[in-house]
N, C-alpha and C positions, 0 to 999 in steps of 0.2 A: 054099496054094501061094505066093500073094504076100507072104504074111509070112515063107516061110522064104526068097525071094528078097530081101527085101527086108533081110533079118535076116542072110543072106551078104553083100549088098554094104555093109552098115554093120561086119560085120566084116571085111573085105578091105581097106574103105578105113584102117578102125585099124591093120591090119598093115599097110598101104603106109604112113600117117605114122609110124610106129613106125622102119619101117626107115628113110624118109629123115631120121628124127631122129639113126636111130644112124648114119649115113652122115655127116652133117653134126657130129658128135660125134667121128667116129672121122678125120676130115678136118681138124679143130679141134686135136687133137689132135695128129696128126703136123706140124702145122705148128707147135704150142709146144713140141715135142722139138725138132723142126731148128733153132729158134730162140736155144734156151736156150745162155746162155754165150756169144753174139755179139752184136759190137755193132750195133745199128739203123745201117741205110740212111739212112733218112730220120731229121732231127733236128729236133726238136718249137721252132718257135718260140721267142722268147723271154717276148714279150710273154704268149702265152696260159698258159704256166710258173709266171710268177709272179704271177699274176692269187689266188691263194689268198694267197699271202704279203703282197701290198698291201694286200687288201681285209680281211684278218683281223687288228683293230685289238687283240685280245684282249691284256691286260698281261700282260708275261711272269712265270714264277716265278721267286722266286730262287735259284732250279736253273740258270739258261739264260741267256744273251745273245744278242743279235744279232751277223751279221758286219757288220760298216760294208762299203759299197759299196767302198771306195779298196780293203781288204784282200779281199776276192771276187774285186775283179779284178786285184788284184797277183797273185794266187797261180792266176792262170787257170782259178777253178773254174768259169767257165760252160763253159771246153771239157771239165773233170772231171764236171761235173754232167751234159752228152752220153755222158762214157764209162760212167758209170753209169747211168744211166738205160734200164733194157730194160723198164717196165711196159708193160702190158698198154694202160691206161686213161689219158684225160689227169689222169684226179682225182688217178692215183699218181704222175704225174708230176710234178705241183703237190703231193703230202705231199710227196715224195721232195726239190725245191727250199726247202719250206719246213722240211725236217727238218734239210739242210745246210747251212739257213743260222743257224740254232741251236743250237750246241754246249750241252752239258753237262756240269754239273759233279757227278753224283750217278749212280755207280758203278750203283745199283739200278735206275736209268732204261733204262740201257745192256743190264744184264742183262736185264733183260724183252726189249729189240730181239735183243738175240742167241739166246735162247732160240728164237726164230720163224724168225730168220735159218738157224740150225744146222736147224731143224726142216725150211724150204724145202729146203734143200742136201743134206739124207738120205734126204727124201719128194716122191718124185713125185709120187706120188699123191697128197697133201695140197693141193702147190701147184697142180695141172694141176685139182684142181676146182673150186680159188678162181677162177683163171684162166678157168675154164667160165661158173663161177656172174656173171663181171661183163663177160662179154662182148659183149653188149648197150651196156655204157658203151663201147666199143674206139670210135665215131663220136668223131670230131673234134669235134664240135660239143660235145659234154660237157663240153668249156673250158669251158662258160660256167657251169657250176652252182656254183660262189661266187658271183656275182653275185647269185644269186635268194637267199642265205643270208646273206648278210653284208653284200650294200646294203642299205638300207631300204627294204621294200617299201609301194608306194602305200597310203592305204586306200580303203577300198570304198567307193563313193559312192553317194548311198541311190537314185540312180535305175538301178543296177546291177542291181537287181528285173526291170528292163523288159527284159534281153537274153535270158534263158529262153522270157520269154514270147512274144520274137521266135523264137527257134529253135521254139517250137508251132507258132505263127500259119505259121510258113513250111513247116513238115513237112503240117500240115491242107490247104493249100492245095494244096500239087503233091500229095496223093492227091484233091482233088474236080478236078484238073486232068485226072490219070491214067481218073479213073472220067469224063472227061466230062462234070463237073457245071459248071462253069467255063470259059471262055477261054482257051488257054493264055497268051495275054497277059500275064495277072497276073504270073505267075512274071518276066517280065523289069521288069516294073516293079518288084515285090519285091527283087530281085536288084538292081535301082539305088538304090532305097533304103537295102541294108541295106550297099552297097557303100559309100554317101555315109559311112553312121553309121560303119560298122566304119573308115574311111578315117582320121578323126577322133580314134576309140576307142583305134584303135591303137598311135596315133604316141607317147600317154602310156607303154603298157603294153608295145610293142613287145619290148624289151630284155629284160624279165622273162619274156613269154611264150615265149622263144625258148631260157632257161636250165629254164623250169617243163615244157617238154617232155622233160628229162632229171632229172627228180627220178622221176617215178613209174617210169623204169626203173633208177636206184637205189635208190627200195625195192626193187623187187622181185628186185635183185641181191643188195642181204641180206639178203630173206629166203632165199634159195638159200642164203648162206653159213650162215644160220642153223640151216639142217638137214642140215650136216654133220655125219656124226656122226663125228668125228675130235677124241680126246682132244685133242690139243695146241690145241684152238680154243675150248675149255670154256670159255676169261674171255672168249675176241671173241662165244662165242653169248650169253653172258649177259649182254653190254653191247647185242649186236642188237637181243636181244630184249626187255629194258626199254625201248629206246628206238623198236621196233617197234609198240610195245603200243597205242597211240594214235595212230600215223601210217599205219599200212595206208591207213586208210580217203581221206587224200590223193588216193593213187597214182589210185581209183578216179575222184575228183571230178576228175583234171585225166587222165584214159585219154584224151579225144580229142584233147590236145593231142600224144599220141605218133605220130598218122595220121601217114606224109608216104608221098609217091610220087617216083620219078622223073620222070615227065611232070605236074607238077604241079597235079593234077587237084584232090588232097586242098585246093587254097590256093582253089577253085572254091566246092568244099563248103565250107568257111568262112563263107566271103563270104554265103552264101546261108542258111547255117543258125545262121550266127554260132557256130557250134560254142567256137572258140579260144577268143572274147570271154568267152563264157556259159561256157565250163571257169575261164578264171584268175578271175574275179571267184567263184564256187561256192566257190574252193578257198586263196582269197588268206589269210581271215583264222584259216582254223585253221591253216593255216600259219602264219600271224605266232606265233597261239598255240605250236604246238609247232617254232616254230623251234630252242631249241636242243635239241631231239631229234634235229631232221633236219639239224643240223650235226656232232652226234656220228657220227652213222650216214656221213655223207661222212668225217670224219677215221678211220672204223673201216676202211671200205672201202679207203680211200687210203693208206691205212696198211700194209695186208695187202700191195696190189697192191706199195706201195715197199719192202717187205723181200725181197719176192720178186725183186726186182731188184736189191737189192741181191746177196741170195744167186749171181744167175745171175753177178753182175759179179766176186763172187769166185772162181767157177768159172773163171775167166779166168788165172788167178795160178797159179803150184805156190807161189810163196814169198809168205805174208800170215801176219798174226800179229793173234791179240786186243791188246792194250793191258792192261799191267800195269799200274795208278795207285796211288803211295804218298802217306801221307798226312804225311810229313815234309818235302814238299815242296821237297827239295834233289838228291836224285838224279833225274837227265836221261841218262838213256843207251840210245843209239838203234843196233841191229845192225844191219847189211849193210841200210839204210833206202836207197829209190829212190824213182824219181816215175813216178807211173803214166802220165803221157803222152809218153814216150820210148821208143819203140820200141824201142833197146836200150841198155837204162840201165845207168850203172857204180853198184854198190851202195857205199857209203860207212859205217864204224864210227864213231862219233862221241860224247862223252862230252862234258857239260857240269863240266869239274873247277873251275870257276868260273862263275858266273851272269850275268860277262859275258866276249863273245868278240870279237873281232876279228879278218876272214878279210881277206889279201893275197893277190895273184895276178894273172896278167898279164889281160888280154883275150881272153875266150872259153875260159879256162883251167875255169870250173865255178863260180864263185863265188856270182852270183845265181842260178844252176840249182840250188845246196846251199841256199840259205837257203829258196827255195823249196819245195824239196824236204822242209825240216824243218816248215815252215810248213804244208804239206797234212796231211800224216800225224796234224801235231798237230789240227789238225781233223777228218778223219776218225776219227781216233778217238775223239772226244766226241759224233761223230754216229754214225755205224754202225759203231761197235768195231773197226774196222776198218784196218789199218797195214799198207801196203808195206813191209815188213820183215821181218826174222827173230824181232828181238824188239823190241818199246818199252813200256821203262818209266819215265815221267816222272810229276809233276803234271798236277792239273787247272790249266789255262792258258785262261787268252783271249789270245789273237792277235789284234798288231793290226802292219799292217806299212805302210811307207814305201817302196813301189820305183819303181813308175810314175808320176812326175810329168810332166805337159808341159804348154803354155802354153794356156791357155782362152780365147781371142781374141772368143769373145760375152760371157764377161762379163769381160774387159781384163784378164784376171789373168795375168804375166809369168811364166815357168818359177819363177821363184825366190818370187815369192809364192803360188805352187802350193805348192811346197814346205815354206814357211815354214809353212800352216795344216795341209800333214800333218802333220808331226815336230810340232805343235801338241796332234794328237790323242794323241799317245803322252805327250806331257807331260803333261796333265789328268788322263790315266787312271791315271799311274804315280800320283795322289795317293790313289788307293782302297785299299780294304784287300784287293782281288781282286790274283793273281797273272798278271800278265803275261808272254806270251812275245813281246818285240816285235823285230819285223824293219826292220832300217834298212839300205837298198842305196845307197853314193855319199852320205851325209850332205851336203849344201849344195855339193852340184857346183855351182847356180847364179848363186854368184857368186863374186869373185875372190879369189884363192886365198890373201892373210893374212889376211881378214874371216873364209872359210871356216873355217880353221884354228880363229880366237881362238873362233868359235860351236858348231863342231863338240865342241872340247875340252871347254866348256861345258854342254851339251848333253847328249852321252855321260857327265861327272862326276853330271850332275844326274840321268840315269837310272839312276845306278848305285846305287841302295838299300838293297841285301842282300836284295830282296825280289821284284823282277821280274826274269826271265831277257834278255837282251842279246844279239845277234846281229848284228851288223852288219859290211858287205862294205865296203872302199874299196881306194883304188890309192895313197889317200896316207898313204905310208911314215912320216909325219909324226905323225902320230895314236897309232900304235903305239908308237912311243918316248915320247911322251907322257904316254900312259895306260896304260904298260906298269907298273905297279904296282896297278891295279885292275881292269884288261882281260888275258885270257892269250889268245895269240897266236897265230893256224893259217894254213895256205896252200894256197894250189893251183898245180900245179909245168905247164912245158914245156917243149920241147927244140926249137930252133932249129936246121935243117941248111938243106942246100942245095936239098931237097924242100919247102920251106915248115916248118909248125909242125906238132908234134904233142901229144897231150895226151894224161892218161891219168885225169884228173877225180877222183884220189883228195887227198884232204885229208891234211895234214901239220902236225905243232906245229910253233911256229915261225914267223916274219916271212919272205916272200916275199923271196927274191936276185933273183930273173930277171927281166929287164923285156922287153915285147914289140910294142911299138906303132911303134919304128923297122922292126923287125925284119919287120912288118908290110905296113909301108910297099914294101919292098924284094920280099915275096912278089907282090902285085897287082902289081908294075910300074910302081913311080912310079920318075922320073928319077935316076940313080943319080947328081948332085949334090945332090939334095935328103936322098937317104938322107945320103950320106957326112959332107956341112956338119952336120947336124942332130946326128951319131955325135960328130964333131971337137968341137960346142958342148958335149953330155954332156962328154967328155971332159976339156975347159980350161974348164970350171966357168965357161962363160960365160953359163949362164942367170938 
């Protein structure tokens, strides 16, 4: 009778965790359907973002570049890298940073991302298990695991022996405590003791112990993806699993370091059993050994999570296009192309019928919003194939641009020597034999206006190659006539009434007529002597 009692309540308690697995599954669930295809609430840090891209000193191929910081943030992709960004996990959030800041130049790379890309975007059910299988990594704290793979980690120091042996002597003692063989006394002397050493111990290993608590729940997230059994995952299970093959046994040597509690009870049992200590020292140096196993296995993982989000972020668009890339490297031509952080963006046709451009137009007309606008595109689609567009079909490019300068007051550097070392970088690089697409917004606004001219003219001659693409925005009319024999000439138009200005942000061949900066003056309400004197000097060419 007590066995078949006892034989029902071990089966009842299976069916009760069974269900509240599948409750918590089916919960998990309905929360990545309502999710998918919106942008995050919360916006992840920056610092912990790019914590993979800093730390991973790995040389690049000669497939890929870096973006330079000055063009990242000309082209505002830290607030595009938020618009795309819906992983799951911070690990994908940190591939997903360091995928875009990475372009490439080799079609077959792209393809393989699109293939997984198209594959998320068709299959729910593909994505929502990967989604399943690492949701364990969703804790914020998972930032930290480059840290433990790509810093150097300490090594073992040979009296590293002695902390095991502490976690016995401490386990033996509180049971002859328990059985009454003993004092309880001891136990708080122990407890000061091991409070002293571990106090100590810590302060070294701290930082690592605190990333090495999210490795063993990333194995154990790919081994779940690993036994998917979903075709389209056949090349990620067979990189898992090579690279699983000899790391399992990790996860095991550092399990106690996954304990935590709310009420901090788990940081008690530490202190007393030395647990943490005696886990990272057990488990430090086959790590070192299979480190870059368990770096593949983060970039696999990381990898998955950022397609995924990529995929949800196109869900967002009716109008997006793959990227056409020719290898003649002279047709540039971009369809009804926008920018994906415009709420409601005017789409622009645009053809490069010469490799270099020169836009006119008055203030606030589109100007820097177009170079921009061509500038992301061109980068998204060397990272996740991806184009706000109808169609784009250009070269492979590196982008490097000039728009945001201003004066760096800690280390004494004046607007215009800001400047002078951007338009620096686009010099040097035009010397390579890679093809550039570079963006120059206001060429040497910062300083006065015949030095401008003579350096500007210079400058733009000397970029003009036959071999880098050319894009540059200015107000001086100057330029254009100029260089109007090796530059072809576009604008962006407005209409001046009595209602203030209006705009309609499409691009036109052709030098800028309209000028709007008095016109301007007169909309906000400045002193209608000031407008008029200023019109009258226009006017009798008294400037």
């Amino acid at each position: 009778m007590g066995i078949i009692i006892t034989g029902s309540f071990v089966f009842l308690a299976a069916v009760l965790s069974l269900f509240i697995q599948r409750k918590k599954r089916d919960k998990k669930l309905k929360q990545l359907r309502n999710s998918w295809g919106k942008i995050p609430e919360n916006i992840r840090d920056e610092a912990s973002v790019k914590m993979f891209f800093e730390l991973n000193k790995t040389p690049l191929l000669d497939h890929t570049y870096t973006i330079d910081e000055n063009t990242w943030y000309d082209l505002n992709f830290d607030k595009i890298f938020s618009l795309i960004d819906r992983s799951s996990t911070p690990c994908g959030a940190q591939y997903l940073f360091y995928l875009l800041r990475h372009p490439v130049f080799k079609k077959e790379i792209l393809d393989k991302r699109e293939k997984l890309i198209t594959d998320f975007s068709t299959n729910p059910g593909l994505r929502e298990e990967i989604q399943l299988a690492i949701q364990r990594l969703e804790d914020e704290n998972s930032k930290y695991l480059p840290y433990s793979l790509w810093k150097t980690l300490p090594d073992k120091p040979s009296y590293a022996k002695i902390f095991p042996v502490i976690s016995f002597v401490s386990i033996l003692l509180l049971l002859l405590v328990l059985f009454q063989l003993i004092h309880y006394g001891i136990l708080i002397v122990v407890f000061t003791i091991n409070l002293i050493i571990r106090f100590y111990e810590k302060r070294k290993i701290d930082v690592y112990i605190y990333s090495f608590q999210y490795l063993g729940i990333l194995i154990s997230a790919a081994e779940k993806i690993s036994s998917l059994k979903f075709n389209e995952l056949k090349d990620i299970r067979e990189v898992l699993l090579k690279n699983l093959e000899e790391t399992r046994i990790i996860a095991k040597k550092i399990f106690t370091l996954q304990f935590k509690d709310e009420l901090g009870l788990i940081e008690y049992l530490n202190i007393y059993f030395m647990w943490d200590i005696s886990g990272f020292y057990s488990a430090v140096n086959r790590i070192k050994k299979h480190i870059g196993k368990l770096k593949k296995i983060y970039e696999t993982v990381g990898y998955l999570d950022a397609l995924i989000s990529v995929a949800s972020f196109r869900s967002n668009y009716k109008t997006f296009c793959r990227p056409l890339f020719n290898e003649e490297n002279t047709n540039y031509i971009l369809t009804d192309i926008y920018n994906p952080l415009l709420t409601k963006p005017v789409t622009n046709t645009f053809e490069f019928n010469n490799k270099n451009i020169i836009i006119t137009g008055s203030n606030m007309a589109g100007k820097t919003t177009f170079l921009k606008t061509v500038g992301v595109n061109a980068l998204l689609a060397q990272t996740i194939n991806t184009c706000l567009a109808k169609s784009y079909k250009a070269p492979f490019v590196k982008v490097i641009s000039s728009i945001s300068r201003e004066d760096n007051l800690v280390k004494g550097k004046s607007y215009y020597l800001a400047e002078v070392e951007s338009i620096q970088r686009l010099i040097k690089a035009s010397k390579t034999n890679i093809i550039h697409l570079f963006i120059l917004d206001e060429i040497f606004r910062g300083t006065n206006s015949s030095e401008r001219l003579a350096i500007s003219i210079e400058v733009l001659y000397y970029l003009a190659n036959g071999k880098d693409f050319n894009l540059v925005a200015t107000h001086d009319l100057q330029l254009c006539e100029k260089l109007k024999r090796i530059y072809s000439n576009y604008h962006f138009r407005e209409k001046v009434c009595d209602h203030g200005l209006s705009f309609n942000y499409k691009i036109y061949p052709g030098i800028a007529t309209t000028k709007n900066a008095i016109a301007l003056l007169k909309y906000v309400g400045y002193p209608k002597s000031i407008v008029e004197k200023a019109y009258n000097r226009i006017n009798n060419n008294e400037i």
